[in-house]
Wavefront OBJ file of the C-alpha trace (Angstrom):
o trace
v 0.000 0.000 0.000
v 2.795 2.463 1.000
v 3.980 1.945 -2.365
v 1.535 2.573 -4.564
v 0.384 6.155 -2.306
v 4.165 7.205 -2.993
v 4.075 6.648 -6.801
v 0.645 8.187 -7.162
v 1.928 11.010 -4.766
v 5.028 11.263 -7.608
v 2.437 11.437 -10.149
v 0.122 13.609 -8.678
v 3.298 16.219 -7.529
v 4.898 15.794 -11.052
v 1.307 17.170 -12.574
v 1.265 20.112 -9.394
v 4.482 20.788 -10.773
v 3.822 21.634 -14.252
v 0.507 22.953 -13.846
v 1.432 25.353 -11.122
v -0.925 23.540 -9.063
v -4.684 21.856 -8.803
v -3.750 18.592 -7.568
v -5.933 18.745 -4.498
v -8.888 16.722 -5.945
v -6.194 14.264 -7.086
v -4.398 14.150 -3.063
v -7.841 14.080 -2.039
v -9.529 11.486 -3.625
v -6.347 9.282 -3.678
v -6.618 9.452 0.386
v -10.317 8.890 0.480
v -10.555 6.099 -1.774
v -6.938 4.404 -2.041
v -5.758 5.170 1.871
v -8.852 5.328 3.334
v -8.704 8.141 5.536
v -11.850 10.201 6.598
v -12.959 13.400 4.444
v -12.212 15.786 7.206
v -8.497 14.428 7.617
v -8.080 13.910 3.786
v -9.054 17.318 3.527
v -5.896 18.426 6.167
v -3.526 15.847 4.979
v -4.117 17.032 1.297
v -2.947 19.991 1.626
v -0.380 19.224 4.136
v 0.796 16.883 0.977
v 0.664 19.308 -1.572
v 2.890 22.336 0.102
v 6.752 20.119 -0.711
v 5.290 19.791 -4.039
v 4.015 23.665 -4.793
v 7.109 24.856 -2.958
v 9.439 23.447 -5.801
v 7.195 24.477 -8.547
v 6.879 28.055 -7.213
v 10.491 27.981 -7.119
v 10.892 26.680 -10.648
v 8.179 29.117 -11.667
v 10.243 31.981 -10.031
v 13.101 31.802 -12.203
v 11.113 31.872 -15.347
v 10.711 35.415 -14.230
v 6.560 34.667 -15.122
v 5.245 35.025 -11.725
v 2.857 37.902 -11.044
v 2.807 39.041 -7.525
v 0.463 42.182 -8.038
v -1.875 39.826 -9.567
v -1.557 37.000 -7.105
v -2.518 39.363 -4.650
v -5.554 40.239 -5.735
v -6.760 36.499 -5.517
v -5.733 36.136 -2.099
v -7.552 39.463 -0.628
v -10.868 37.556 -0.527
v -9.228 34.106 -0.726
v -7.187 33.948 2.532
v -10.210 35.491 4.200
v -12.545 32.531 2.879
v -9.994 30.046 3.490
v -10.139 30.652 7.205
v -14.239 31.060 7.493
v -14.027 27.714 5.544
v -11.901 25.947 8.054
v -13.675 27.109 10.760
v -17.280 26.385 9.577
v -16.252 23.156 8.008
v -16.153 21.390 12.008
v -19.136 22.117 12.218
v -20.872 20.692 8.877
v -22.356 17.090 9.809
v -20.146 14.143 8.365
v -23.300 12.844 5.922
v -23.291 16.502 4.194
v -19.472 16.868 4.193
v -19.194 13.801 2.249
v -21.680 14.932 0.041
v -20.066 17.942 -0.514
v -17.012 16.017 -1.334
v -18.194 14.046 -3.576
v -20.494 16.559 -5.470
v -17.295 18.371 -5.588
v -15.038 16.145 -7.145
v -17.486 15.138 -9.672
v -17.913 18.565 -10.987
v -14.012 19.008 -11.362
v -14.494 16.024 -12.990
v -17.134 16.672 -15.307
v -15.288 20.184 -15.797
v -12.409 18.584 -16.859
v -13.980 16.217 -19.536
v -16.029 19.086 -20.628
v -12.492 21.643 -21.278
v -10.869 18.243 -23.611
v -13.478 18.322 -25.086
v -15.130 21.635 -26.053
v -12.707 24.326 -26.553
v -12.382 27.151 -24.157
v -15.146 30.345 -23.785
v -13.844 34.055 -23.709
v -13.597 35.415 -20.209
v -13.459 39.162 -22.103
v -17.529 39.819 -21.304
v -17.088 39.118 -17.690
v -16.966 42.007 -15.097
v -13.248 42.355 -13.986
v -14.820 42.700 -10.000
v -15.433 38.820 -10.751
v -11.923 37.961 -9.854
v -12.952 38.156 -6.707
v -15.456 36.003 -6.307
v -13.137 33.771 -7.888
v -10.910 34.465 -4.936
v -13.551 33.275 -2.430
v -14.316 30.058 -4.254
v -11.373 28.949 -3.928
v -11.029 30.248 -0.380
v -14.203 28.084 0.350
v -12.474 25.273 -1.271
v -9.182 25.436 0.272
v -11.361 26.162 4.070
v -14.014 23.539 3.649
v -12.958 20.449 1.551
v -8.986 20.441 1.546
v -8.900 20.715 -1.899
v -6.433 22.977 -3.675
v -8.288 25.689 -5.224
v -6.397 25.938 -8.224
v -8.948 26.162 -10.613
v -10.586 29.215 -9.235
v -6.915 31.191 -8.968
v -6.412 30.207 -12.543
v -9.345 30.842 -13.945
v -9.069 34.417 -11.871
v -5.962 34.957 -13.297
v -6.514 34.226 -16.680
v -9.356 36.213 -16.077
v -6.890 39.266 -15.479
v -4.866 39.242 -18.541
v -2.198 36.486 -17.795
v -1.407 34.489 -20.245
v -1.439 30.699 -19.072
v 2.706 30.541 -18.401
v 2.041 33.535 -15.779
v -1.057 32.017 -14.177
v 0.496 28.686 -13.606
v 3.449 30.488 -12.000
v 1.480 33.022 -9.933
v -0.768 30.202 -9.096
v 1.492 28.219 -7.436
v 2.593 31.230 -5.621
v -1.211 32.258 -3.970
v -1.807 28.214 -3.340
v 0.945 28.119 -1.171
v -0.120 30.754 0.842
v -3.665 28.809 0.855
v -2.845 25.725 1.917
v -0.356 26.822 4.728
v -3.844 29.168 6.206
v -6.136 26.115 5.399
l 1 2 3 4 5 6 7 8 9 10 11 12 13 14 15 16 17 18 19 20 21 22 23 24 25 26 27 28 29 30 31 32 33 34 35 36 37 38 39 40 41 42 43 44 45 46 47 48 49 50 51 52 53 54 55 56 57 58 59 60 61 62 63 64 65 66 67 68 69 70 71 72 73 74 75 76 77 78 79 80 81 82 83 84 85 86 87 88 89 90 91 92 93 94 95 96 97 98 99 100 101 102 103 104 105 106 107 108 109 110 111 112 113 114 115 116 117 118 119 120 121 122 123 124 125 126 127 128 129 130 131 132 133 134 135 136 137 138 139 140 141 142 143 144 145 146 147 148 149 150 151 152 153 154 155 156 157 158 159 160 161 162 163 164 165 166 167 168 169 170 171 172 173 174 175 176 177 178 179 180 181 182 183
């Protein structure tokens, strides 16, 4: 067993890597289903898991000279803050609807990530550039309440900005670490 949670932690860190992050629905349903650990430690040991893995990318990242602090910044104003009212409301969600949530959760990042191979991607240029923000919280919420990485939401925030995708996986990286060190 130890084995096979340290290759698919390889694999899963390897993809963090590259991507400048997102690997939090991987961590987490690899310790749910594979290490059978209970959604509400998954959710703390994910992104315990993910921070050696994010810390080399961001480094990587950093030398490209393509990270973005101004613009990582303005994830984390409401992201931090929704990171912490997520951890502290998620002890108090009953286990039945937490693992609901979790799984509802996973699915749609699953179904969203069928849905971008398939279907090429929509223009963010029509929406409201106050959105980024409410990107922000999403993936505070996500970081607070389910463990999970929130890289989708800082990506899509960034992108959502102007950066072009080298700049958003490297700023990325950058605002998850800060996220999964509050959560």
């Amino acid at each position: 067993m130890a084995v096979v949670l340290i290759f698919l932690g390889f694999l899963v860190g390897a993809f963090i890597i590259s991507m400048g992050g997102g690997g939090g629905s991987f961590y987490l349903g690899i310790l749910i289903g594979v290490a059978h650990l209970s959604p509400a430690s998954a959710a703390a040991t994910s992104l315990f898991t993910a921070l050696p893995a994010l810390a080399v990318g961001t480094y990587s990242h950093y030398r490209t000279g393509n990270m973005k602090f101004s613009y990582g910044n303005k994830i984390l104003v409401t992201a931090l803050p929704a990171t912490v009212v997520g951890s502290l409301v998620s002890g108090y969600i009953p286990v039945t609807i937490y693992n609901w949530a979790i799984a509802i959760i996973l699915f749609g990042l699953g179904v969203q990530t069928i849905l971008k191979s398939v279907r090429p991607g929509k223009s963010s240029a029509n929406l409201k550039p106050w959105t980024v923000y409410l990107f922000g919280v999403l993936s505070g919420l996500m970081v607070g309440i389910a463990g999970l990485s929130g890289g989708g939401p800082v990506m899509a925030g960034l992108l959502l900005l102007g950066l072009n995708m080298p700049q958003a996986a490297a700023t990325s990286s950058y605002t998850l670490i800060a996220l999964s060190i509050v959560g």
